[in-house]
N, C-alpha and C positions, 0 to 999 in steps of 0.2 A: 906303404900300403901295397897290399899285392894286385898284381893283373885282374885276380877276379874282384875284389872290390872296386877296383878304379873303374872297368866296365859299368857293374852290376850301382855303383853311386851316379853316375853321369847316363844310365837307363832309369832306372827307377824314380828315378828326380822328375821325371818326364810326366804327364798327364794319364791316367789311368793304364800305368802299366806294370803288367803281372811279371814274374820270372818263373819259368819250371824247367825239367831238365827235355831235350829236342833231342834224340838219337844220341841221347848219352852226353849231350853239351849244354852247359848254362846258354836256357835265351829266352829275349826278353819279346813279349806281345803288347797290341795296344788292344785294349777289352779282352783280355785274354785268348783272342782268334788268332788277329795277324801280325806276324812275327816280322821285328824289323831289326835285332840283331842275333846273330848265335857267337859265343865265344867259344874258341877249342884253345883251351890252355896247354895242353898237351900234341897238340897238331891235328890232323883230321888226311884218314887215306894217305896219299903222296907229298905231301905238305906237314912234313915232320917237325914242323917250329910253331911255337903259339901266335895265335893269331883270331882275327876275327871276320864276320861274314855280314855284312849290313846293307841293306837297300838302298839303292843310289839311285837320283832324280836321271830322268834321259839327257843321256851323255857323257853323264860324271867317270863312268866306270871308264871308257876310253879316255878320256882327259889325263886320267888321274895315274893311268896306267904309262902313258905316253911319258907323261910328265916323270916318276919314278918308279921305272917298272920293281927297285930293288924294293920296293915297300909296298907297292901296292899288284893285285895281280886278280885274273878272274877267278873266280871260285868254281869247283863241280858245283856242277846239279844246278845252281841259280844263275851262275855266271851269263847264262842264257838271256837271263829278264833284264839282266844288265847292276845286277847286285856284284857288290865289292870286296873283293879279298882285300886286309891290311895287316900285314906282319907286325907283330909283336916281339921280335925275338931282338931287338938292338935301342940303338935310345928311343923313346918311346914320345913324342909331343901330346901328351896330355889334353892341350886346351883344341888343338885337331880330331883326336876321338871323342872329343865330347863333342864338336861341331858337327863331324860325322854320321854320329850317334844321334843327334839333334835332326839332319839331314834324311837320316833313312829314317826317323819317328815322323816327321812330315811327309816323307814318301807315302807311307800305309798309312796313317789317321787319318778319320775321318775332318772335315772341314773345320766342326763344331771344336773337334779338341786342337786343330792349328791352330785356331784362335784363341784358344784359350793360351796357350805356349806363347802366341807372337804377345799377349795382353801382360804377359808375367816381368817382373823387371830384367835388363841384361843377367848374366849370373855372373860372378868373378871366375876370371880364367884359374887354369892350372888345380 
């Protein structure tokens, strides 16, 4: 399966959430306002390898960065709010961007559709 399906099935799987195109990159919204991942398959400005950009709970984003800075890294422009750069361009853990992806959809939903996610059975990894 390619980079943007594997994305675009582990977002959309998610409780009311739209995909359109964001400055030219596949991303996905929750109500179709706030935006909790963008995918650049093709890289984005100075970051010439695919990769994605998603919202991360306070703290994660240094965590995550400390822990492998070779995978993960800040992003322009959000890096700010403490949103997450994750490289896509080597072996890829599947069942981590879909946690991720999981991660930043509770970051921006609102409470009602947490709950709805935390109510749903586990999903099967991978």
């Amino acid at each position: 399966m390619q980079l943007l399906d594997r994305v675009r099935a582990s977002c959309l799987a998610l409780p009311e959430v739209t995909e359109r195109p964001s400055h030219g990159s596949p991303t996905w919204f929750v109500r179709g306002k706030s935006v909790f991942v963008t995918l650049h398959v093709d890289g984005h400005h100075h970051n010439a390898f695919p990769h994605l950009w998603c919202a991360a709970p306070p703290g994660a984003q240094e965590e995550l960065i400390a822990a492998d800075p070779a995978r993960f890294f800040r992003p322009p422009y959000v890096g700010s709010r403490g949103w997450l750069g994750v490289r896509l361009d080597g072996e890829v853990d599947w069942a981590e961007i879909d946690e991720l992806c999981r991660d930043a959809y509770r970051d921006v939903a609102p409470k009602r559709l947490v709950a709805l996610l935390d109510a749903e059975p586990p999903r099967p990894a991978g």
